[in-house]
C-alpha positions as CSV (number, residue, x, y, z in Angstrom):
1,X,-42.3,37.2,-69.6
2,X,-43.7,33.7,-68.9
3,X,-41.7,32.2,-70.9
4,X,-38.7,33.4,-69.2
5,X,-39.8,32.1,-65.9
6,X,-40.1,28.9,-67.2
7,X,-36.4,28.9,-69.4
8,X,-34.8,30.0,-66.6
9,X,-35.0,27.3,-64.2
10,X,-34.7,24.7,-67.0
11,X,-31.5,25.7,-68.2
12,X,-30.5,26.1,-64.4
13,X,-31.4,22.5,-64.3
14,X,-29.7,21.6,-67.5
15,X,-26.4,23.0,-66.2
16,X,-26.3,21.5,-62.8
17,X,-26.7,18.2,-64.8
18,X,-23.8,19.0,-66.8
19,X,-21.7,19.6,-64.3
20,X,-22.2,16.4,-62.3
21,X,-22.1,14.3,-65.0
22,X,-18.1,16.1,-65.9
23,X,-17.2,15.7,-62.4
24,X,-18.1,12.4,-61.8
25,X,-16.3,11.7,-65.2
26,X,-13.3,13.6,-63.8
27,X,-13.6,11.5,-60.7
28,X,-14.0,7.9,-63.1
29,X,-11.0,9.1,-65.6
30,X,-8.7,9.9,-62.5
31,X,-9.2,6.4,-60.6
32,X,-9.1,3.9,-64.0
33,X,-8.1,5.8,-67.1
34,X,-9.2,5.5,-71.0
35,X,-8.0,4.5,-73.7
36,X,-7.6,6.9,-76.7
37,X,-9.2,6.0,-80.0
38,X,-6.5,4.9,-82.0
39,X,-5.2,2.4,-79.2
40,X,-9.1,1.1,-79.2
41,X,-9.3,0.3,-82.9
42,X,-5.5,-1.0,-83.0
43,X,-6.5,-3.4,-80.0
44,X,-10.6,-4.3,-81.1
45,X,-9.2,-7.4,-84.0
46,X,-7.1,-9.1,-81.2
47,X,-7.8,-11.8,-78.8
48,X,-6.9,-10.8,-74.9
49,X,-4.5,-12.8,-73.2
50,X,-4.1,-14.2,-70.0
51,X,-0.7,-13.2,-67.4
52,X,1.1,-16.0,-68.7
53,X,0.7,-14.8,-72.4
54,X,-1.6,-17.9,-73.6
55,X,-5.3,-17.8,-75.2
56,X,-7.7,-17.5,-73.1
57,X,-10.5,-20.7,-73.0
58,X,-13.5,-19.8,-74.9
59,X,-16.7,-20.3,-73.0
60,X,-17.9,-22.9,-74.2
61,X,-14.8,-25.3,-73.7
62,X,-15.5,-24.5,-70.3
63,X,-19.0,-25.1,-70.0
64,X,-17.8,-28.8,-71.3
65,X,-15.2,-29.7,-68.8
66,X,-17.2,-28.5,-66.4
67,X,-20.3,-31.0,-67.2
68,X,-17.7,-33.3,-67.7
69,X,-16.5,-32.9,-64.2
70,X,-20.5,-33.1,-62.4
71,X,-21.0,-36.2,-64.4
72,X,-17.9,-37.9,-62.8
73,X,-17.7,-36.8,-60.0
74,X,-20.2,-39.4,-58.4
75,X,-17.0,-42.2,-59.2
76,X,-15.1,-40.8,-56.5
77,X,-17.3,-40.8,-53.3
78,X,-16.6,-43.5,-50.1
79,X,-18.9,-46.3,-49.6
80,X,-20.8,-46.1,-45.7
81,X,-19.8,-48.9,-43.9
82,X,-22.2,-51.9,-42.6
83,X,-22.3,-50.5,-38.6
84,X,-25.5,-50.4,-37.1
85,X,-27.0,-47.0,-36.7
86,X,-27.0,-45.3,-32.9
87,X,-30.2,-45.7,-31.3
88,X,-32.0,-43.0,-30.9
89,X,-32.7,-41.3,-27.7
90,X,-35.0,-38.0,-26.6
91,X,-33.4,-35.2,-25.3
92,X,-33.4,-34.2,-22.0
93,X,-35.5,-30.9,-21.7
94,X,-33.8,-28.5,-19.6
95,X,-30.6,-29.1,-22.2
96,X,-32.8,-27.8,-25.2
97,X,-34.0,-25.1,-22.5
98,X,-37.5,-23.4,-21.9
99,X,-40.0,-21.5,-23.6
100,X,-41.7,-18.3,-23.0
101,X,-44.5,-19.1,-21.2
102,X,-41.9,-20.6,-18.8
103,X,-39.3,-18.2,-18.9
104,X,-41.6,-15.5,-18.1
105,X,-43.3,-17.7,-15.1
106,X,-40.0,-18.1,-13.7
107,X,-38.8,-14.6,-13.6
108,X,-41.9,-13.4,-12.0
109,X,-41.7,-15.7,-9.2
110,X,-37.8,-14.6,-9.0
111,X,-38.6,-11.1,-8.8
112,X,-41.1,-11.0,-6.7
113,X,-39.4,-13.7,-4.2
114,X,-36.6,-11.5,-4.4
115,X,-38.8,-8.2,-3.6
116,X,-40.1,-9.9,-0.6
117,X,-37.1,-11.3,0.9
118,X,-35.3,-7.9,0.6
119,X,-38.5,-6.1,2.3
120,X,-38.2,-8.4,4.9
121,X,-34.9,-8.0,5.8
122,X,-35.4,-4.4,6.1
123,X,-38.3,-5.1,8.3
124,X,-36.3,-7.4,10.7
125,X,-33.7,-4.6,10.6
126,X,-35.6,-1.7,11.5
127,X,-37.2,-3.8,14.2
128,X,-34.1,-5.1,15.6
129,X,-32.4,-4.0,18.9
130,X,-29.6,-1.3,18.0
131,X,-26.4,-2.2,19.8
132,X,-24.4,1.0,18.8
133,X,-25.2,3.0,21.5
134,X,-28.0,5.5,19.7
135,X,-31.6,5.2,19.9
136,X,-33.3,2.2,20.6
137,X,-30.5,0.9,23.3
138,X,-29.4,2.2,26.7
139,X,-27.3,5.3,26.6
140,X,-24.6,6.2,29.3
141,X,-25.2,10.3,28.8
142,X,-22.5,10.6,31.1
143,X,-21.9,10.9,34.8
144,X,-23.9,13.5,37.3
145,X,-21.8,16.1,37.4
146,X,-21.6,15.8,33.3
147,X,-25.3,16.6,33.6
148,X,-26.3,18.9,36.0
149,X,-23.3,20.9,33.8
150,X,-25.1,20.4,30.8
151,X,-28.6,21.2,32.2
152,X,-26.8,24.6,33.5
153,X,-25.9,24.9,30.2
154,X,-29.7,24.7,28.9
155,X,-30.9,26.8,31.3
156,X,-32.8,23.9,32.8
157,X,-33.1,21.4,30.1
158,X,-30.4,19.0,28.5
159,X,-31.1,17.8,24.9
160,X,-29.4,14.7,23.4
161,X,-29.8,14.1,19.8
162,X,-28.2,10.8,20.2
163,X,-31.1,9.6,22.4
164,X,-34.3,11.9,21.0
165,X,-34.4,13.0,24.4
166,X,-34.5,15.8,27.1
167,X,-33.1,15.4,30.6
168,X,-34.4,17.7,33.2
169,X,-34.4,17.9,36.9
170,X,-37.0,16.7,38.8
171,X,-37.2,18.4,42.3
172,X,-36.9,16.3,45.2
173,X,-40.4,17.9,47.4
174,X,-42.7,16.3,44.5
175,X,-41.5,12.9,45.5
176,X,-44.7,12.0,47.5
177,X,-47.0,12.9,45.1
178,X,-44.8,11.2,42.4
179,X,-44.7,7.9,44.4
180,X,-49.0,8.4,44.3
181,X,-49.2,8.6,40.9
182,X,-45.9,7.1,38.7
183,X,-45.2,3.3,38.3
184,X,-41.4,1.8,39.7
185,X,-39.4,2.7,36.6
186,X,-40.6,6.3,36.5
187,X,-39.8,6.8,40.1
188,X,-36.5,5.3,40.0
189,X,-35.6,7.9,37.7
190,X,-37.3,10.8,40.2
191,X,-35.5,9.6,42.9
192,X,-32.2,10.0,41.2
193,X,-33.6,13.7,40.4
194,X,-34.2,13.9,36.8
195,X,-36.4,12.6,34.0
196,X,-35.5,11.8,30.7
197,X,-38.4,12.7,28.0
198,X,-39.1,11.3,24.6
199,X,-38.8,14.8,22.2
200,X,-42.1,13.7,19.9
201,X,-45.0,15.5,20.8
202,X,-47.6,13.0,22.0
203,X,-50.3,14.7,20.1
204,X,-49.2,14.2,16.4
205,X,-45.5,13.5,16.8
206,X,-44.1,17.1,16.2
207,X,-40.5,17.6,17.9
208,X,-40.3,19.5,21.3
209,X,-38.6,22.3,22.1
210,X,-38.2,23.9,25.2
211,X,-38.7,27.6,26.2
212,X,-36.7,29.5,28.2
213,X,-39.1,32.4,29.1
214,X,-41.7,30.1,30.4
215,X,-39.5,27.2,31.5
216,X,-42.3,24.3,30.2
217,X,-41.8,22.2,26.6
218,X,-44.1,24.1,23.4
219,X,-45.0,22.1,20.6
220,X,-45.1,24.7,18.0
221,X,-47.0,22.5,15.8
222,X,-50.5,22.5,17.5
223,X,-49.4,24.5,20.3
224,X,-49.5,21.8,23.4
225,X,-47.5,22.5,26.3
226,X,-45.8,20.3,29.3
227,X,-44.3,21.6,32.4
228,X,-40.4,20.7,32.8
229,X,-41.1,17.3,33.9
230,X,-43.6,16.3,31.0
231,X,-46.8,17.2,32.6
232,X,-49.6,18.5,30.0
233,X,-50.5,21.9,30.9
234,X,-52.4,22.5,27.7
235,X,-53.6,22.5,24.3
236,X,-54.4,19.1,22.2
237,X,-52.3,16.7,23.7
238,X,-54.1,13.5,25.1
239,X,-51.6,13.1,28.0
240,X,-47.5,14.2,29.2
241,X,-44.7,13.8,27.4
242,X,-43.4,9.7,27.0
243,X,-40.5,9.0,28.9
244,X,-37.6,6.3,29.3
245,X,-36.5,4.9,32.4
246,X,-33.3,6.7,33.5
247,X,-30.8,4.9,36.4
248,X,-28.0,6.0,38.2
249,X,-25.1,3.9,39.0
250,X,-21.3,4.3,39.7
251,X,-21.9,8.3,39.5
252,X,-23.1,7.7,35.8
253,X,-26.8,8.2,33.9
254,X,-27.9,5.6,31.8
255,X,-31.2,5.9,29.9
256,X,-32.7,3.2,28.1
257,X,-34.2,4.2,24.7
258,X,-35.9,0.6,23.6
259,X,-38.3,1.2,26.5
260,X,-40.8,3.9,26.3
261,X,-43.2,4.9,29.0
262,X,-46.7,6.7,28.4
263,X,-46.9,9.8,29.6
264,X,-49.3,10.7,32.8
265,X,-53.0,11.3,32.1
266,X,-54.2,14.9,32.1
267,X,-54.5,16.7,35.3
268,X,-51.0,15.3,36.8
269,X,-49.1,18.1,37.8
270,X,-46.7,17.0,40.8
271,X,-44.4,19.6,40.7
272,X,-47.1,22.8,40.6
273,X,-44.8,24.2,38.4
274,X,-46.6,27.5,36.3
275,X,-45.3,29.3,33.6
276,X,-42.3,31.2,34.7
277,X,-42.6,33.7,31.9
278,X,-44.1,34.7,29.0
279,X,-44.8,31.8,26.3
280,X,-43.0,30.8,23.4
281,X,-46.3,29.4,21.9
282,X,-49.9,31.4,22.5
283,X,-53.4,29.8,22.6
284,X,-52.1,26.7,25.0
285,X,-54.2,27.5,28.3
286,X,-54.6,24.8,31.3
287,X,-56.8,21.9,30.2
């Protein structure tokens, strides 16, 4: 039985060589042909001969002509002439080009010039003026009527995303203690009736939206809370809402966004105004 386990895979073995070696001799036959037997011995007393039916050279006739030919060969070259040879001069380096070290030095201090010019310019660009009428210019948000529609609308506030703003009306009987309290730019906006309010939360920069029940500005964030006009009424804001001077001219608004005004200190409250509802945001309370 041991035996047969070791026959078997040896003539396995045997055959799959027998088989390539027929096909590759199939494949060899098929692209050149042989010669049968009796052609072979007819042909094996004759010398070959060459296309054109002549003997060929034997090899060592050629092996003569051909030291024949290296031995002469000297006869036939040209004399150099008698002009005086070019002087010689060093070439110029940056022709023959730099080497690693250098190559290496030089594209470190082209990237990183590169890197720093291009952060600059986006520096000078985020810091520079914007004259396309968005944020960061002066905004004509249209004329009174246009506003007071708007505020209508809003059910007391007027938001415009172009400006990261809120426009709301500031009542005209909180003009005395406005004029105690608020520098020239704020009041010119008062005096026109409205105020126009940054929307970032001046406690850690959340957006501000206003509440309808209540009719004050809830961060929902951390929970501060400013009256209509931007007044803190509570939670962890430092002071009111920032601001941008708002003027009225020719029956239009126009708010300047480059310019932003701090906020009053805590405890302003010129307009007395209390929540008018319930609130949007809990845990505020007066501070």
């Amino acid at each position: 039985m041991g035996i047969l386990f070791v026959a078997i895979p040896v003539l396995a073995l045997l055959a799959l060589i027998l088989l390539v070696a027929a096909a590759r001799r199939r494949d060899t036959s098929a692209a050149v042909g042989t010669l049968t037997r009796e052609t072979t011995g007819r042909d094996r007393g004759r010398a070959p001969l060459t296309p054109t039916g002549e003997a060929p050279a034997r090899g060592v006739d050629v092996e003569r002509s051909v030291a024949v030919e290296r031995r002469d060969a000297g006869k036939e070259l040209a004399t150099a002439g008698t002009a005086a040879p070019v002087p010689w001069s060093p070439p110029d380096p940056e022709t023959i080009g730099v080497n690693r070290r250098q190559f290496l030095n030089r594209s470190i201090v082209g990237t990183a010039s590169f890197g720093l010019g291009a952060f600059g310019l986006s520096i000078i660009g985020f810091l520079w003026p914007s004259n396309s009428g968005g944020f960061g210019s002066s905004i004509n948000i249209g004329t009174t009527g246009d506003v007071d529609q708007k505020i209508a609308d809003g059910n007391g506030f007027a938001y415009f995303p172009e400006g990261r703003m809120w426009v709301t009306p500031y009542p005209a009987s909180a003009l005395d203690k406005a004029r105690a309290v608020y520098g020239p730019e704020e009041l010119a906006s008062m005096e026109a009736g409205y105020v126009a309010l940054y929307q970032k939360c001046v406690h850690l920069g959340c957006r501000v939206p206003s509440c309808e029940t209540s009719q004050w500005f809830e961060c929902p964030c951390h929970g501060s809370q400013y009256n209509r006009v931007g007044e803190k009424k509570g939670g962890p804001a430092p002071r009111g809402l920032d601001r941008f001077p708002l003027t009225a001219g020719g029956g239009s608004l126009t708010v300047d966004t480059a310019i932003i005004i701090q906020g009053p200190a805590i405890g302003v409250n010129t307009t007395g105004q209390e929540a008018e509802g319930p609130n949007c945001i809990s845990g505020g309370g007066e501070h």
